[in-house]
N, C-alpha and C positions, 0 to 999 in steps of 0.2 A: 504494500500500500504506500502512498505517497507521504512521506513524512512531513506532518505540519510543521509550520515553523514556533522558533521561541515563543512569539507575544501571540493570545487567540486569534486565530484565522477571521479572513475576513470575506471568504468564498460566498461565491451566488449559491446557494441552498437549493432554490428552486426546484431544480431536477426530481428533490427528493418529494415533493409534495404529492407526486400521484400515487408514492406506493403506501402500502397500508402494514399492517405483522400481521402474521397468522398465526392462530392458536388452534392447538388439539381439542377434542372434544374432552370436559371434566365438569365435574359435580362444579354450578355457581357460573358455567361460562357461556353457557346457551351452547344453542350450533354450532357444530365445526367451523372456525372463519367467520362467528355471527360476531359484527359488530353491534355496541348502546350507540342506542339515538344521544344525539347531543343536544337533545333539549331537555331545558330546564325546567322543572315542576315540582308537584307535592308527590315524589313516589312512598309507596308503602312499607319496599324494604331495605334497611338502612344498607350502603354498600363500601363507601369509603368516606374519607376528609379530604380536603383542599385549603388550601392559603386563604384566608379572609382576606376581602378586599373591599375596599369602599365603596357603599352600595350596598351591601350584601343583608340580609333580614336580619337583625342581631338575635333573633328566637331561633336561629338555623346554629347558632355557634355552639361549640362543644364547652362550655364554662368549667366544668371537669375535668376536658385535657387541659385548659388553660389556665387553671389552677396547678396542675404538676407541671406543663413546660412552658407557661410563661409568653405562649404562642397563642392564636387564635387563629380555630379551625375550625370550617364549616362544614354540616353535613350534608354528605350526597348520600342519596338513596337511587335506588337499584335502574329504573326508568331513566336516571340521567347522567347515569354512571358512563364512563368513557373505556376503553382495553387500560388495565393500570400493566406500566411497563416499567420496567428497573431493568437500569444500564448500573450494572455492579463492575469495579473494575479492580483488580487485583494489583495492591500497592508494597508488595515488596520488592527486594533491591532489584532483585534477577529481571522483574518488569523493563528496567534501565539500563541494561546490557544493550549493544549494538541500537539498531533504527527499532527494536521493539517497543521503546514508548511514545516517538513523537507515531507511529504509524498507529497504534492502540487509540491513543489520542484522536486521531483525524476520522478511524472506526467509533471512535464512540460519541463525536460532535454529528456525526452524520446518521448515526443510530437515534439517538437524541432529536435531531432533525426529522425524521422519520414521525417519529411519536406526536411531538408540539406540531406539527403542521398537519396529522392526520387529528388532530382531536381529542388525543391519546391524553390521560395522567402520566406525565413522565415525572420519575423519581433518578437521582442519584446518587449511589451508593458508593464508598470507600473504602475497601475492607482492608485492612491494615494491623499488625499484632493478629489480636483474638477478638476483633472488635467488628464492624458493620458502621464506620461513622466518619465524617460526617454525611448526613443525608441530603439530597437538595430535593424541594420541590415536596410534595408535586406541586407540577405547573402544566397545564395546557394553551395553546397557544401560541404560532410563530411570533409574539410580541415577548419572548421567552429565551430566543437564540440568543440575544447577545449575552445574555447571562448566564445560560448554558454554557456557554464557550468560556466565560470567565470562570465560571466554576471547574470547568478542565484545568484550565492554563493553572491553577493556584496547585494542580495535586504534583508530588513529587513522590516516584516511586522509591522508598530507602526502608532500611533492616528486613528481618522478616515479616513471613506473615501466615501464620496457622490457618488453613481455610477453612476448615472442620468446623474450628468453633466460630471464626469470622459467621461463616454462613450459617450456622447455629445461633446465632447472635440478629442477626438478621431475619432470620425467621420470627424470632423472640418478637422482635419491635415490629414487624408487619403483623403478626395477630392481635396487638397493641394500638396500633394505628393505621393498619385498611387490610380488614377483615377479608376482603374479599380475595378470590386469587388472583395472580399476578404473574404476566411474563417476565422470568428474570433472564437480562441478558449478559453471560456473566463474562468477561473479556481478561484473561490467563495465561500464565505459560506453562501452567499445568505440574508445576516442579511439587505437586505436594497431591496424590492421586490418591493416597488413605484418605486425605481432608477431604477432597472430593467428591469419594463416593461417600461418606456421613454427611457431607454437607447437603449432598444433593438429595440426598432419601430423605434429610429432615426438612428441607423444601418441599418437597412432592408429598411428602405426608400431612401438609397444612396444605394442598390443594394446587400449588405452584407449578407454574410450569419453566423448565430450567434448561437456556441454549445456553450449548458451551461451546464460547467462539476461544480454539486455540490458536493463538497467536506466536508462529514461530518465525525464526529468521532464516534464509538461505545458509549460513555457517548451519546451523543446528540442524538442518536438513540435509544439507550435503556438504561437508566440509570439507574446505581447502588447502587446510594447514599440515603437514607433513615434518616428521623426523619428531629427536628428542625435544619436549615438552616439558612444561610445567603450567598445571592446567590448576585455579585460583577460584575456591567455590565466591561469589561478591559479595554474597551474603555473611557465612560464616568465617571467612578469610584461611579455612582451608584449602591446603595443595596438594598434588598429586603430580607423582614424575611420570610420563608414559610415551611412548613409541608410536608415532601414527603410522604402520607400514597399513597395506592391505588390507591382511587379519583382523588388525585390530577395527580398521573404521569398518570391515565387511560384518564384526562381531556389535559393533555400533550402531549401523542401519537394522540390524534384529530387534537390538534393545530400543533404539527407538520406534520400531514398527508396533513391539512387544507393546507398550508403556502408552501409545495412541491406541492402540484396540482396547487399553484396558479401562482408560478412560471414556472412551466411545460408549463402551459396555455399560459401565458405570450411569448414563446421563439417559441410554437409552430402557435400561432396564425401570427406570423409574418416569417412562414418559418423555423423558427429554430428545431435545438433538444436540449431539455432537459435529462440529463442523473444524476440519484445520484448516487454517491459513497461514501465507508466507507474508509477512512484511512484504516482499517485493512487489507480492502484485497491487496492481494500479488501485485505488477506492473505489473508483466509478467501475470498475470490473468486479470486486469482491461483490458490491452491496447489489448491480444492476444484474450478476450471472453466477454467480458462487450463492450469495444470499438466498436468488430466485430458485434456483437450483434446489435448496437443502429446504424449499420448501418454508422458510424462516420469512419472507415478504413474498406480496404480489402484486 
């Protein structure tokens, strides 16, 4: 994918306005690919919260969430409910290796994109340590991008990151604050496939539905480098001396072939899609022919 630059992007979006996400059938979603009317009214069952904003009924606000956060949030019920989508993005070091983070980046402003110009509650998630934070949103609405974009540009991928419990964590605060189910998009490099698969079955068992866009680089896929080595985990500042003849990288493409099916498994065994991507490839190719492809938009 096309690596964004330093300061938020300032691209035509556009393009992205006609596609839509699709969702599997599950208990709270209606039809395969049924999208909520986006009109507004008195429905009968509650479905999620939204950002108060001026204007808005003050007998619709949740005065009990905003006694614990301090925030005020309106209720949506189920007739005016919108696809709630969560663009989750994995904030440890390894994220920041080679063009993996500005590309992650440019996938996730235009996933982001996708949602606020369809109509969508778009949410942004963190996951960082053992945690799910900070959140952004929800916000619906292309009056919503440029702040989306800001809220990218501010994350910086460093130390670890347990995803087991991140995404455990995560779940925690969606049964807390939008009940409902929710397409999580969750954007990775997959270095942590135990957390994974708990992470992903404790999603899917509160009703979620969980695409796992892995995000690798051409090095990690097919790599270039040859002879004696000293290979430096960036996380843990562990090394390792080793020999790239043949063998070893022929012994390399197993373990990585191994290590993507198992994750695949993992996401598809609980309802999900797994999809891998290279940094290289262009955006407007991943999201218009790889995304269409896996079935994840249309």
């Amino acid at each position: 994918m096309i690596p964004a630059p330093a300061s938020p992007p300032q691209t035509d979006l556009t393009w992205l306005s006609r596609l839509r996400f699709v969702v599997h059938g599950r208990k709270g979603w209606g039809a395969w690919g049924e999208r909520r009317s986006a009109r507004r009214g008195a429905g009968l069952e509650f479905a999620d919260f939204r950002d108060y904003t001026p204007g808005d009924d003050p007998r619709r606000v949740d005065w009990n969430l905003y006694a614990r956060s301090d925030r005020a949030y309106v209720r949506l019920y189920e007739e005016e409910a919108d696809l709630a989508v969560i663009v989750a993005l994995d904030g440890s070091a390894s994220m920041g290796w080679g063009d993996r983070w500005p590309a992650t980046r440019a996938l996730a402003e235009a996933l982001g994109g996708i949602a606020l110009l369809g109509g969508d509650a778009l949410r942004g998630v963190w996951l960082q340590q053992e945690s799910a934070a900070p959140l952004w949103g929800p916000h619906s609405g292309g009056e919503w991008l440029s702040e989306w974009r800001e809220w990218l540009a501010s994350l910086n991928p460093a130390g670890a990151t347990a995803l087991g419990s991140a995404l455990r964590d995560l779940g925690a605060r969606l049964a807390d604050r939008a009940p409902r189910p929710a397409l999580i998009l969750l954007l990775t490099d997959g270095y942590d496939a135990a957390g994974l698969d708990s992470g992903a079955a404790t999603l899917a068992a509160r009703g979620h539905e969980v695409v796992l866009l892995h995000l690798l680089t051409p090095e990690e896929l097919e790599p270039t480098l040859r002879g004696e080595l000293r290979l430096v985990d960036v996380e843990s500042g562990a090394h390792r001396d080793v020999t790239l003849d043949g063998a070893t990288l022929a012994a390399y493409r197993e373990r990585r072939a191994a290590w993507q099916a198992t994750l695949r498994q993992a996401v598809n065994a609980r309802g999900g899609r797994y999809l891998s991507l290279s940094t290289a490839t262009p955006l407007k190719r991943v999201v218009l022919e790889e995304l269409r492809r896996a079935g994840v938009v249309r």
